[in-house]
Each structure stands twice: as C-alpha cells, then as structure tokens.
VEXRO-633092 format. One line per field, with one value per residue: x, y, z of N, C-alpha, C in turn. Coordinates in steps of 0.1 Angstrom, whole numbers, plus 2048, in hexadecimal, padded with zeros to 3 digits. Layout:
BEGIN
n_xx <- (X	...);
n_yy <- (Y	...);
n_zz <- (Z	...);
ca_xx <- (X	...);
ca_yy <- (Y	...);
ca_zz <- (Z	...);
c_xx <- (X	...);
c_yy <- (Y	...);
c_zz <- (Z	...);
***
This chain:
BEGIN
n_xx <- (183	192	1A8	1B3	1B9	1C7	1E5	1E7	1EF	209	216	21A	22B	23F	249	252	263	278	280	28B	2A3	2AE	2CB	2CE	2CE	2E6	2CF	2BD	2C8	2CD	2AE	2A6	2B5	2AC	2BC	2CB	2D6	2EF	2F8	2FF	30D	325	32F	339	352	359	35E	368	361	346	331	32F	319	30B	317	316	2F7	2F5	305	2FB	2E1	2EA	2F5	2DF	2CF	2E0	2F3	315	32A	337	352	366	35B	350	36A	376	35D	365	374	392	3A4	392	396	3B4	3D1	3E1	3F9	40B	42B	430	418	41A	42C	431	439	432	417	411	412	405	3EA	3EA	3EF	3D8	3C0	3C3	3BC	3A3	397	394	383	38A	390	39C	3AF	3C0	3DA	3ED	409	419	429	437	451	458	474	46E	475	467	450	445	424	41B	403	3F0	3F6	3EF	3D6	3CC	3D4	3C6	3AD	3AD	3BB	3BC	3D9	3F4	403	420	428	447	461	466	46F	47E	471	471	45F	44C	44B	441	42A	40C	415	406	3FF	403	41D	427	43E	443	45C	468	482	485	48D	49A	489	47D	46A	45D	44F	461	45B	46C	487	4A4	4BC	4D8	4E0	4CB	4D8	4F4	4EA	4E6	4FA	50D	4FD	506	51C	524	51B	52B	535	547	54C	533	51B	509	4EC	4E1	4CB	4B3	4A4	49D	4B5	4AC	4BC	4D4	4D8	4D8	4EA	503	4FF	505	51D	52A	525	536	553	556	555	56C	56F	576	581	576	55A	53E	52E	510	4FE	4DC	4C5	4AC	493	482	47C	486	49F	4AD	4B0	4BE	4DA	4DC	4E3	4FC	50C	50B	51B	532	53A	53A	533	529	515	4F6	4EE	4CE	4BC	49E	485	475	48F	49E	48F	489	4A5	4A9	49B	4AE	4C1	4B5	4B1	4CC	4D8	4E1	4F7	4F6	4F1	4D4	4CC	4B0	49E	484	471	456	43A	439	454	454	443	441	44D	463	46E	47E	49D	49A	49C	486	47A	46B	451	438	43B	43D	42C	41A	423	41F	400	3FE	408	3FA	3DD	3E1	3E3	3E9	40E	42A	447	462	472	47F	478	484	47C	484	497	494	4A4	499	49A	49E	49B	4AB	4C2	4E5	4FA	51E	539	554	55E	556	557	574	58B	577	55A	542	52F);
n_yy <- (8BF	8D8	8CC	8BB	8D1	8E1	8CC	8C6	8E1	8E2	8CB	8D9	8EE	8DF	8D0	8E7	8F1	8D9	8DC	8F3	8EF	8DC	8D4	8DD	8CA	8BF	8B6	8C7	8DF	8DB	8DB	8F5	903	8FB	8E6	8C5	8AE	8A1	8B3	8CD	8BA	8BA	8D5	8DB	8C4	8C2	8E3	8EF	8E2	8EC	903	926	934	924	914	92D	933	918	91F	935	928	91D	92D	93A	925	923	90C	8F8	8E2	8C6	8BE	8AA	897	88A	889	872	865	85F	854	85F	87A	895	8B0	8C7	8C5	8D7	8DD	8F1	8FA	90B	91D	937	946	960	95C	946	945	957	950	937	948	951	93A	92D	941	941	925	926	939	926	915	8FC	8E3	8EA	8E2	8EF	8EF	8EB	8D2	8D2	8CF	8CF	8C0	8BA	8C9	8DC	8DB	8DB	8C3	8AC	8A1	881	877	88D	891	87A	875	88C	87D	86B	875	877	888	895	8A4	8AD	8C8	8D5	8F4	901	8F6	8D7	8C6	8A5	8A0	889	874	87C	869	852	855	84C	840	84D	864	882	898	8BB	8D2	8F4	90C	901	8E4	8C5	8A8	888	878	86F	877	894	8B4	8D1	8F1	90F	92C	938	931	938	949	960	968	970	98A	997	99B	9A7	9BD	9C8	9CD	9DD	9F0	9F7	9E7	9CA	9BB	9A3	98F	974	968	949	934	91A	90A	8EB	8E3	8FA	910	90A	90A	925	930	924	92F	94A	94A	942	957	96D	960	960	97A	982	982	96C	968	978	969	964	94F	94E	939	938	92F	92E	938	950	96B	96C	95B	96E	986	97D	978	98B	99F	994	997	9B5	9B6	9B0	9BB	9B2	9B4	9CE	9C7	9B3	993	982	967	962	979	97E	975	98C	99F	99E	99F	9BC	9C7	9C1	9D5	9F1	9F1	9F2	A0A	A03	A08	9F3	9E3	9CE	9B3	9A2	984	975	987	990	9A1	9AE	9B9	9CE	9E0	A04	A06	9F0	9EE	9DE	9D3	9B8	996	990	972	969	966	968	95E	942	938	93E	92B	911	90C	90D	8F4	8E8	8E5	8D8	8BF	89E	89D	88A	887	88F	8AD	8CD	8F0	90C	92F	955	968	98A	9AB	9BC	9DD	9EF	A06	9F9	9F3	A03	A18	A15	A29	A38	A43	A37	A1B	A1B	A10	A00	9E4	9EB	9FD);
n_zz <- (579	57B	58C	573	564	573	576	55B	550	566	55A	53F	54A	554	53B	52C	53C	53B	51F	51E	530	525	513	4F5	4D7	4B7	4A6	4AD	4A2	48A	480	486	477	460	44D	44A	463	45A	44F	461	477	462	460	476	47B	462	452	441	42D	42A	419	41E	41E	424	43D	450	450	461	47B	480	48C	49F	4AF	4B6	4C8	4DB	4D4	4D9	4CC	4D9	4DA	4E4	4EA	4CF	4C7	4D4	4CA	4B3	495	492	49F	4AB	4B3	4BE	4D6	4E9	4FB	513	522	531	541	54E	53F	52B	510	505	50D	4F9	4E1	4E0	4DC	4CB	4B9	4BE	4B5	497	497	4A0	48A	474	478	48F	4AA	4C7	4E5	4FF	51A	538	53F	550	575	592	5A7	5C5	5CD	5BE	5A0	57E	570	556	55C	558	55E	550	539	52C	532	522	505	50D	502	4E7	4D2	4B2	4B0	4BB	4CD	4D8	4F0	4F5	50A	51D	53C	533	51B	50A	516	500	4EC	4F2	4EB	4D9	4B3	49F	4A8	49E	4AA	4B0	4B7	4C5	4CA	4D6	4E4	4D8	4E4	4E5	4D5	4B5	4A2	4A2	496	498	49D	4A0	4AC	49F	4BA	4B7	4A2	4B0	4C5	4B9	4B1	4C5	4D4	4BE	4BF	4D5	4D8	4C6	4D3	4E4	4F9	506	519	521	532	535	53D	543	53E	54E	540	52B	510	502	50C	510	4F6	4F0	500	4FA	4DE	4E5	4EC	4D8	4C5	4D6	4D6	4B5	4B8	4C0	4DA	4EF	504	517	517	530	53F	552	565	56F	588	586	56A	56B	576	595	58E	57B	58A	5A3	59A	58B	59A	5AB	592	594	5A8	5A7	595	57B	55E	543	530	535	529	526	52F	52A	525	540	551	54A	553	56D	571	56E	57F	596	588	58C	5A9	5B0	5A2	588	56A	557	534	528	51E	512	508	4F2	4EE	4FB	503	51E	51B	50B	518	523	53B	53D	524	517	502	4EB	4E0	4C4	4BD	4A9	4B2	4A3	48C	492	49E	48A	476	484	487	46D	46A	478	472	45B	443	453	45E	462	45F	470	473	474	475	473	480	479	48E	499	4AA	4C0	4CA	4E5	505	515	513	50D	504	509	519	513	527	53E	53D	548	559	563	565	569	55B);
ca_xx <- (188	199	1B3	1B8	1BF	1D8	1EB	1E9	1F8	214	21E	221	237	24E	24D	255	270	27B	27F	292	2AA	2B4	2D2	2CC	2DC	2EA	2C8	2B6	2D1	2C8	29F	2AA	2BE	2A3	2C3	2CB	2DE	2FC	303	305	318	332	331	341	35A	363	35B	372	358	336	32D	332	30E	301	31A	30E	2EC	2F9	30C	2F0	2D7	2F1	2FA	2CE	2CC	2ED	2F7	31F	32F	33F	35D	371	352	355	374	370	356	366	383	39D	3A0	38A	39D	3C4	3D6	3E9	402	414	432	431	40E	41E	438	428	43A	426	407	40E	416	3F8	3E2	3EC	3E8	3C7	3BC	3C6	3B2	394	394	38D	377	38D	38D	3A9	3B3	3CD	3DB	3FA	40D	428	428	445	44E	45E	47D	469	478	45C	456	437	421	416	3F3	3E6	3FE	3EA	3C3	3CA	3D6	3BB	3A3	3B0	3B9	3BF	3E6	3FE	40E	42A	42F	452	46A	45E	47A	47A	469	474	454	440	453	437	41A	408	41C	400	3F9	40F	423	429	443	444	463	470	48B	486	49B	497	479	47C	45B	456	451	462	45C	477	48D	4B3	4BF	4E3	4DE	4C3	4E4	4F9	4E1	4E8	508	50B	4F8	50B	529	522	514	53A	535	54F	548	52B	519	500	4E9	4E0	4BA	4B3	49C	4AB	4BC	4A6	4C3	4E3	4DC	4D8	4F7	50C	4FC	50B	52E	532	527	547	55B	554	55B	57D	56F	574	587	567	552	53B	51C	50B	4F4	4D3	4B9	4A1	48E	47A	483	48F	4AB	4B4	4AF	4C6	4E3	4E3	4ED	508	512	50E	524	53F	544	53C	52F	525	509	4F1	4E2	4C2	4B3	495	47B	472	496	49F	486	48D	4B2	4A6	496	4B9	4C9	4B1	4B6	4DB	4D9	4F2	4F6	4FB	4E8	4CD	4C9	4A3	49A	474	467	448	430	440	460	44C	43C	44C	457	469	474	48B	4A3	499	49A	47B	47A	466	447	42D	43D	43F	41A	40B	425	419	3F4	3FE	40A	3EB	3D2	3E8	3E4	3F6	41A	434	44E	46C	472	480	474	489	477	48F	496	49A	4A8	491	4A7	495	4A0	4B6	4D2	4E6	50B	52D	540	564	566	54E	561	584	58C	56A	552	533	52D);
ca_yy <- (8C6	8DE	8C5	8BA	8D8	8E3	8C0	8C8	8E9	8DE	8C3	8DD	8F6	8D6	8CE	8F1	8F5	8CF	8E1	900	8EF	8D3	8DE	8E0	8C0	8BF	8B2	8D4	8E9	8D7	8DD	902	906	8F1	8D8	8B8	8AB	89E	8C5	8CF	8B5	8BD	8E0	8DD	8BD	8C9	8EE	8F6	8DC	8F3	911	930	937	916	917	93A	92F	912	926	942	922	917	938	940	91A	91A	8FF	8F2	8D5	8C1	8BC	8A2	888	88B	885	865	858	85A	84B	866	882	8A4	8BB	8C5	8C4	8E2	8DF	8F6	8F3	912	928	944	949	964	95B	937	94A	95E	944	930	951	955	931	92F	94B	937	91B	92B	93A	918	90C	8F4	8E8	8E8	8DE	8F3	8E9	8E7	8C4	8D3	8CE	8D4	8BB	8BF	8D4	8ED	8DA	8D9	8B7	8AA	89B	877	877	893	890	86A	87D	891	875	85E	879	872	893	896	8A9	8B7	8D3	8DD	8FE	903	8EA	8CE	8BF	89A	8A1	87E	86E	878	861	847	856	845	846	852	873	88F	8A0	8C7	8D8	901	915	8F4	8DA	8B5	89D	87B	87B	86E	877	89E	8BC	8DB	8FF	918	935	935	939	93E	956	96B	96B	97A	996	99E	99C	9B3	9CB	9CD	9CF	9EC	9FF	9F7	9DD	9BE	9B2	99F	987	96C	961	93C	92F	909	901	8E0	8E2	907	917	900	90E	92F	931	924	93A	957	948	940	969	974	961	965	987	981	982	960	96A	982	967	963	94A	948	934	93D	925	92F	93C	956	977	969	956	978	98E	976	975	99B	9A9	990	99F	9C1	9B6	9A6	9C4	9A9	9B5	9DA	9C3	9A6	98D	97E	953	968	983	979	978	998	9AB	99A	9A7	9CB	9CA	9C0	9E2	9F7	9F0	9FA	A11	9FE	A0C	9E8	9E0	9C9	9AE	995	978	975	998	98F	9A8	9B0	9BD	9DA	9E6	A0B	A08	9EB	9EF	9D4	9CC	9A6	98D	98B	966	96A	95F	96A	951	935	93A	93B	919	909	913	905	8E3	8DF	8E6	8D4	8AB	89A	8A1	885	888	897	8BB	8DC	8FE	919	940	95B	96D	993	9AC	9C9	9E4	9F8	A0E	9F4	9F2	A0E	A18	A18	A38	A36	A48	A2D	A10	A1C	A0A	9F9	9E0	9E8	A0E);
ca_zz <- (56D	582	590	569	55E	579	571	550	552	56A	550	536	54E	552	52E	525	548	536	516	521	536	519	507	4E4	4D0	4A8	4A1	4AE	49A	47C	47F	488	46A	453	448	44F	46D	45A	44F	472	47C	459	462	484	477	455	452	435	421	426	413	426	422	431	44A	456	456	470	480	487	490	4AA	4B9	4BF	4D1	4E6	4D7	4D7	4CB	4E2	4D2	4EB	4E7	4C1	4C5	4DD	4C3	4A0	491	492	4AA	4A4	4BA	4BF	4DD	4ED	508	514	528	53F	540	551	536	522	501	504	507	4ED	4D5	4E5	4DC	4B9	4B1	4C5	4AF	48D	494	49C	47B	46B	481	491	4BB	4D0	4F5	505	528	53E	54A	558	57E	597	5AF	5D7	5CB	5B3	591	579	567	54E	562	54F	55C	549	52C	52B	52C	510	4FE	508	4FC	4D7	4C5	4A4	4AC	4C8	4CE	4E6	4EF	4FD	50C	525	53B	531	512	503	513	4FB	4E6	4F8	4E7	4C8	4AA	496	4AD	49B	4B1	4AD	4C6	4C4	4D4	4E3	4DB	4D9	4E6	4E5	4D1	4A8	49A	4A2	48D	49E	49C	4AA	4A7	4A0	4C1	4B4	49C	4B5	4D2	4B2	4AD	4D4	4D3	4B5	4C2	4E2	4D2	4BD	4D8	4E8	501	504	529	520	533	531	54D	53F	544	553	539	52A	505	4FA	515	509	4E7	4EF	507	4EA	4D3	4E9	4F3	4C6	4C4	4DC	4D1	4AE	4B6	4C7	4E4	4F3	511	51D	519	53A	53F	561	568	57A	590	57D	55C	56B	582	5A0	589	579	596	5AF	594	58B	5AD	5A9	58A	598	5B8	5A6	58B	56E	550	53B	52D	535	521	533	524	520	529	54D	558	547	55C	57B	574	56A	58A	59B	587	590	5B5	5B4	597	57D	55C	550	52D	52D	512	513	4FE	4F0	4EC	502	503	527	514	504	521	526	54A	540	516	515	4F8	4ED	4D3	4C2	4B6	499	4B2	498	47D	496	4A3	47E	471	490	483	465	469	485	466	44B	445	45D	45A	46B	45F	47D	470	47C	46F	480	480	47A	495	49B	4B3	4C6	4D1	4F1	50C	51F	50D	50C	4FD	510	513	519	537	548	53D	54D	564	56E	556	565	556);
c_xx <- (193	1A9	1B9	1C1	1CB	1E1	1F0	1F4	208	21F	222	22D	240	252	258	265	279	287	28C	29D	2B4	2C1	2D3	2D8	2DF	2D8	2BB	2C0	2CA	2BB	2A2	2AD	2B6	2AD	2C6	2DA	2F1	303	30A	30E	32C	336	33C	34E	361	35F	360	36D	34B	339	331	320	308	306	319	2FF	2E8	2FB	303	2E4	2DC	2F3	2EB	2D1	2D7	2F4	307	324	337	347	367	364	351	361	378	36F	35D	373	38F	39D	39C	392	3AF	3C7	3DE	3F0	40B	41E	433	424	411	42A	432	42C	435	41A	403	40D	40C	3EF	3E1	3E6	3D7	3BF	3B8	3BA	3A1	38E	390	385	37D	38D	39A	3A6	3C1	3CE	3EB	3FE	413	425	434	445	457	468	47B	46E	46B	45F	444	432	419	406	3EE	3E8	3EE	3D8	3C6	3CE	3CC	3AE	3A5	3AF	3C2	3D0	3E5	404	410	42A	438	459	462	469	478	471	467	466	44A	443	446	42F	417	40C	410	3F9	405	410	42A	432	446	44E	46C	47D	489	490	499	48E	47C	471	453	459	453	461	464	47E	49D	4BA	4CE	4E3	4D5	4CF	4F0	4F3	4E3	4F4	510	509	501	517	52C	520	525	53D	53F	549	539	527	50D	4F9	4DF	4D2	4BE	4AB	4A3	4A8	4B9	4B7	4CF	4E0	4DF	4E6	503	50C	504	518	538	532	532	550	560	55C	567	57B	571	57B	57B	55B	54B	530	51A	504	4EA	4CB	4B1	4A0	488	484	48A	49D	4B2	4B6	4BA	4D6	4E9	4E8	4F9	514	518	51B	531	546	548	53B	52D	519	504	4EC	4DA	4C0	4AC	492	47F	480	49A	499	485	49D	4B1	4A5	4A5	4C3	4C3	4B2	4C3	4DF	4E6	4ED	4F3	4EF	4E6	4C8	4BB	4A5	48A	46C	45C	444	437	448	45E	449	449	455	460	472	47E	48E	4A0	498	490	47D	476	454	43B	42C	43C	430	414	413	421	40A	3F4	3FF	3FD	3DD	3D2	3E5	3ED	402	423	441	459	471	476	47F	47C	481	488	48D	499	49F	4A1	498	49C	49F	4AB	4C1	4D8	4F7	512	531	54F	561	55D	554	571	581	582	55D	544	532	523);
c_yy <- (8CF	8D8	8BE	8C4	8DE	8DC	8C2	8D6	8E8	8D9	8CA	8E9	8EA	8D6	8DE	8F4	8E9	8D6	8ED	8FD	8DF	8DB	8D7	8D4	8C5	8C1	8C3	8E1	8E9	8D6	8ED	908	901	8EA	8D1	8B9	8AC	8AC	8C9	8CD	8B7	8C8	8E3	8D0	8BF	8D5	8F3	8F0	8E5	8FE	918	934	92C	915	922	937	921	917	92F	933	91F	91E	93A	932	919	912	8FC	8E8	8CD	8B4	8AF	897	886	881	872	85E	853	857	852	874	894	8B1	8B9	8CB	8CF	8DF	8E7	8F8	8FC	921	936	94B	94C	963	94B	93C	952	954	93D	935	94A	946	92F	934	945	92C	91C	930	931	910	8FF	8F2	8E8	8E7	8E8	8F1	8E8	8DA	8C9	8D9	8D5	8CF	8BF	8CA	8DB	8EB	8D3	8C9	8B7	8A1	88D	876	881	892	883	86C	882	887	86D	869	87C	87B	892	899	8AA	8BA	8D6	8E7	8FE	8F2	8E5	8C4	8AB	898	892	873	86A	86E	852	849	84A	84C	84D	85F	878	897	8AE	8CF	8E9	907	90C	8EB	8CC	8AF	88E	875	87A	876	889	8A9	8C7	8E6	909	921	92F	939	93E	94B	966	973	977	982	9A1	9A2	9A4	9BD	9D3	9D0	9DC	9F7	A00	9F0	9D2	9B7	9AF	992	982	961	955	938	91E	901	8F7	8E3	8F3	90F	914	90A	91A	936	92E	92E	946	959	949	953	96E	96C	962	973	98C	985	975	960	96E	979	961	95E	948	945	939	930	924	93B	948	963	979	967	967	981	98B	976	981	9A1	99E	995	9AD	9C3	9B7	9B0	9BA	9AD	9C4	9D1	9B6	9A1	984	970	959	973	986	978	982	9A4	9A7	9A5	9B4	9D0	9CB	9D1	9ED	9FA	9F8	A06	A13	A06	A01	9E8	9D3	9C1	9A2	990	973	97E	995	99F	9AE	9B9	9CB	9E0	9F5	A0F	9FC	9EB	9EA	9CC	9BF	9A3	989	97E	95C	961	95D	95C	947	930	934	92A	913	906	90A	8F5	8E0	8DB	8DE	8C4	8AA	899	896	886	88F	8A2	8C5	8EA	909	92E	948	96A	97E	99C	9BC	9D1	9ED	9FF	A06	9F0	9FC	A10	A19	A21	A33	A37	A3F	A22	A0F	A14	A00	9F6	9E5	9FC	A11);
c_zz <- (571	585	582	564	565	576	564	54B	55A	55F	544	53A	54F	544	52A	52B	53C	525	510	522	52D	516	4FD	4DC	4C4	49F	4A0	4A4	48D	479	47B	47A	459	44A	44E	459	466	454	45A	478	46F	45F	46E	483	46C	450	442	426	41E	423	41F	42A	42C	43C	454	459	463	47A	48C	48E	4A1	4B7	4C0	4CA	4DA	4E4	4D3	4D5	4D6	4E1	4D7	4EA	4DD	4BD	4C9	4CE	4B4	4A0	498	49A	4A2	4A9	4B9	4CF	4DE	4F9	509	520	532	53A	543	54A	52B	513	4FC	500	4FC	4E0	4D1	4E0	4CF	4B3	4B0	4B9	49F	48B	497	491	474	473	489	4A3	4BC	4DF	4F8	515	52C	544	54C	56A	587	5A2	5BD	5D3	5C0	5A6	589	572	562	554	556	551	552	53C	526	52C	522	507	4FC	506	4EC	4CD	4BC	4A1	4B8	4C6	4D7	4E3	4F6	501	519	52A	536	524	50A	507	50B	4EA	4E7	4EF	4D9	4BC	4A1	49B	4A6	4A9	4AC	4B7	4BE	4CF	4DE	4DA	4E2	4DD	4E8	4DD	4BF	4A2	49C	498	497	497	4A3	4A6	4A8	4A8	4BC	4AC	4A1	4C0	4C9	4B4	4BE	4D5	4CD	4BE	4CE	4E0	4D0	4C5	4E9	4F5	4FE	50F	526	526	532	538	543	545	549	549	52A	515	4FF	502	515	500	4ED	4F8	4FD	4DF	4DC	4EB	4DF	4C5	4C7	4D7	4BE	4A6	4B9	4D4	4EE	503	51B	51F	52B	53C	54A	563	573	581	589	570	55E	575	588	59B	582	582	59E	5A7	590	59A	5AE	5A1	58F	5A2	5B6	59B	581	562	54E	537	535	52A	525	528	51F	529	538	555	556	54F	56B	57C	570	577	594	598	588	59D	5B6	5A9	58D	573	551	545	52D	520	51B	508	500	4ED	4F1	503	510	527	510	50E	525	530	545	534	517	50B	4F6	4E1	4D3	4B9	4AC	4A1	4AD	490	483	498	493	477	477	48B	476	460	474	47C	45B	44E	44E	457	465	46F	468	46F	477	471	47B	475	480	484	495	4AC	4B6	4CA	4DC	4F6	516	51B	507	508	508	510	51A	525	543	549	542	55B	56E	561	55B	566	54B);
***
C-alpha cells in the first residue's frame, strides 16, 4: 500500500511539474476567459473586429497564463502573412531607430506584429551591402508587408521579391525598383533652409562635406550646390566628399577644411558626421559654423546643440504607420515630409573684422 501510494504521489508531482512546465496554448486561453477558441484566435489576428470588452477579458486571460501568440507560425500556416517586416539599413544610425521606434510604437497600438532586423553587412573593404540570405528568411517567413528604413546600396534586388509583398521604403531612395511606395523628406528644399540661414547670419564660404550613401547624398549635394547658386553664389560653391557617413568621414575632412582655410561654415550629409566634425573644431578651436542633417536626438544633447534639418521624422514615422496598417497599397508612390530647420549653438554670425582677409573666422 505504501509502495502504491508513493507511486501514486510521484505521478501526481510529474503531472502537476508536467502541468507547470507546459506553455499555455489558445485553447487554455479560451477555457480561462470562458469563450471560444475561435475568439482568441480573432483577437490576436483581427483585433480591430472584437469588442473592447471581450478583448480585455482575453487579453487579461492571456497575461495570468503567460501565454503569446506565435506570430511567425501563424504566419507560415495561413494564406497571407500575419506580421510586417522591418529592415533597417543601418542599426547604429539613430535617426533609423528613431523612425523604427515611433513606427514600432504605432503598430503596437493596434495589436499588430512586426519583425525588425538588419541585412546590411560589410564585406573585406568595410563597404556595406544587403546581404541576400537573410533578405531571403524574412521573405520565406511570409509577411503580410516591408519596410525599408534608409537607403540600401543595391537596393534594386528587392525588385526579386514576390510581386504581391508590398514594399514600403522610409528616408530612402529607390532605384531600380517599379513597384515601391516611398516616404522621405525634400532634401532640396531642407539644404535651402541651410543655406538661408547661413547667409543671413553673413556667411558666403560655404561648404559641403558630401555623404557615400547612394542617391539620399546626390540629392542632397545638389540640393546645396541649387541653394548657392540660386543665391549668386555659384563661384563659392564647395562639395567634398567624405569616406564615410559617420564621424570618422566628418572628422578626417574637417581638419582639412581647417588646414586649407576653406570655409566660415559647414554643411555635414547628416548628424553623425556633423559631430565627428565638431569634434575636429574643437581640437583646433575654429570658429567655423556647423550645419547637421536629421536632428537625431544626438543633435539636442547640450554639449553638442547642433543646428540640423529636422526631416519632418515624426510625419514620416506615422505615414509609414499608416500605409503598414492600410489595405495593401501597390501602387509606386512618393510622399515627401516637410522638412524644417533647428537653429542651436553651432552656428554662429560673421563679423566683418573676422572675414578680412581670412574665411575661416
């Protein structure tokens, strides 16, 4: 009897360990909640169909048991894909992750999933490229949309994909590519706004350290060369190209500037080289003013308050948000954000008696 009852007790510490150590399916949600399965399963596929009350009483069943959907085998099993696709083209480029956030944030509100993830690699000589394997998993995990953030060199691959995945690119420029809907600011009209400003504050010698990232950094180099001359400056105008998008490329190009007695102002591609070249006039203690592109979060910071064109990333974030949420949209499209211009501590007026004889004052 003894040896029964120990046995017997064992078998109900497994059952119960058994029990514990389960995780919780749809079917347990839907006991929990006292309605039926196929709620459950609506609730977390079409959310925007159930009550508020029923879906709170899901909701709360789901949060006591642990239990999550698991949204990429959903996806797998039914027709058309349950989730959306995020790629973004450079993680450490905080006006991606801001972008990234905001949308992020968007689609949580409707109950909707998402994937976010980087292909962009960088092969023997440090030039990034989209790597096709991973591009080719998220594809073969079958979501519903894609969204680029930013530019992607070779972008025209994704030209490959299935015509019936909508493609969404944010802050980037297509090329090669029929079938996408873009979201972006007007880089011409954001390089005016610089150009302006610098004017007014009595600047001519204006130059323009040029990013590598392919067509976003064409435009925007144009957009600054139409501004000067524009303004009758066309003689003055000065574009120099950097290596790179980030610090080093501003950093390695300002003490050039500084050396050569080029400019009273800069204008940086974006953020990230802007504060690289800050860093460069700090070193030798230029006076030179100090134009960014992107108003990252970075920009703001008070050791660093740097003038920059905000790109209107709020507006780009929530249309992005919108077309991800909206019926499928195919049709090739561009929505441009209207850009403005942040004025900070790094850009600062001319005084005659600095400009005699010598531009960098």
């Amino acid at each position: 009897f003894r040896r029964v009852l120990f046995r017997s007790a064992n078998h109900s510490k497994k059952c119960e360990m058994n029990t514990v150590s389960r995780k919780p399916t749809i079917r347990d949600v839907a006991a929990e909640a006292g309605v039926s399965k196929s709620l459950v399963s609506l609730v977390y596929s079409s959310p925007e169909s159930v009550s508020d009350q029923r879906k709170q009483k899901v909701l709360k069943a789901a949060e006591k048991l642990g239990y999550a959907p698991n949204f990429l085998a959903r996806s797998l099993a039914a027709d058309s894909g349950t989730f959306i696709a995020i790629l973004v083209a450079d993680l450490h480029n905080p006006l991606f992750a801001e972008i990234a956030d905001q949308i992020r944030l968007s689609l949580e509100e409707v109950g909707r999933h998402y994937f976010i993830t980087s292909a962009m690699i960088k092969d023997e000589s440090g030039d990034p490229f989209l790597d096709k394997q991973t591009l080719k998993s998220i594809v073969d995990l079958r979501p519903e949309k894609l969204l680029v953030i930013g530019s992607i060199p070779k972008i025209e691959i994704l030209e490959n994909l299935p015509k019936d995945l909508p493609i969404i690119i944010a802050s980037g420029v297509p090329t090669g590519i029929s079938r996408v809907v873009t979201v972006r600011t007007d880089e011409s009209m954001g390089m005016k706004m610089v150009v302006d400003h610098l004017l007014d504050l009595g600047h001519s010698e204006i130059v323009h350290i040029a990013g590598v990232s392919p067509v976003v950094a064409k435009d925007r180099a144009l957009g600054y060369q139409k501004a000067m001359r524009d303004s009758g400056l066309a003689e003055s105008v000065k574009v120099i190209q950097a290596r790179s998008d980030d610090e080093i490329g501003g950093y390695e190009i300002t003490r050039k500037i500084i050396q050569e007695n080029l400019a009273t102002a800069i204008v940086c591609f974006n953020d990230l080289q802007a504060i690289g070249a800050q860093a460069a006039l700090i070193e030798s203690n230029s006076k030179i003013s100090l134009v960014g592109f992107d108003n990252t979060y970075l920009s703001g910071l008070r050791q660093i308050s740097l003038t920059s064109v905000d790109p209107g990333n709020k507006e780009i974030a929530k249309k992005c948000a919108e077309l991800l949420i909206a019926d499928d949209q195919r049709a090739a499209k561009t929505y441009f954000a209207i850009p403005k211009l942040i004025v900070r501590d790094s850009t600062k007026r001319v005084f005659p008696s600095e400009t005699e004889g010598a531009v960098n004052g």
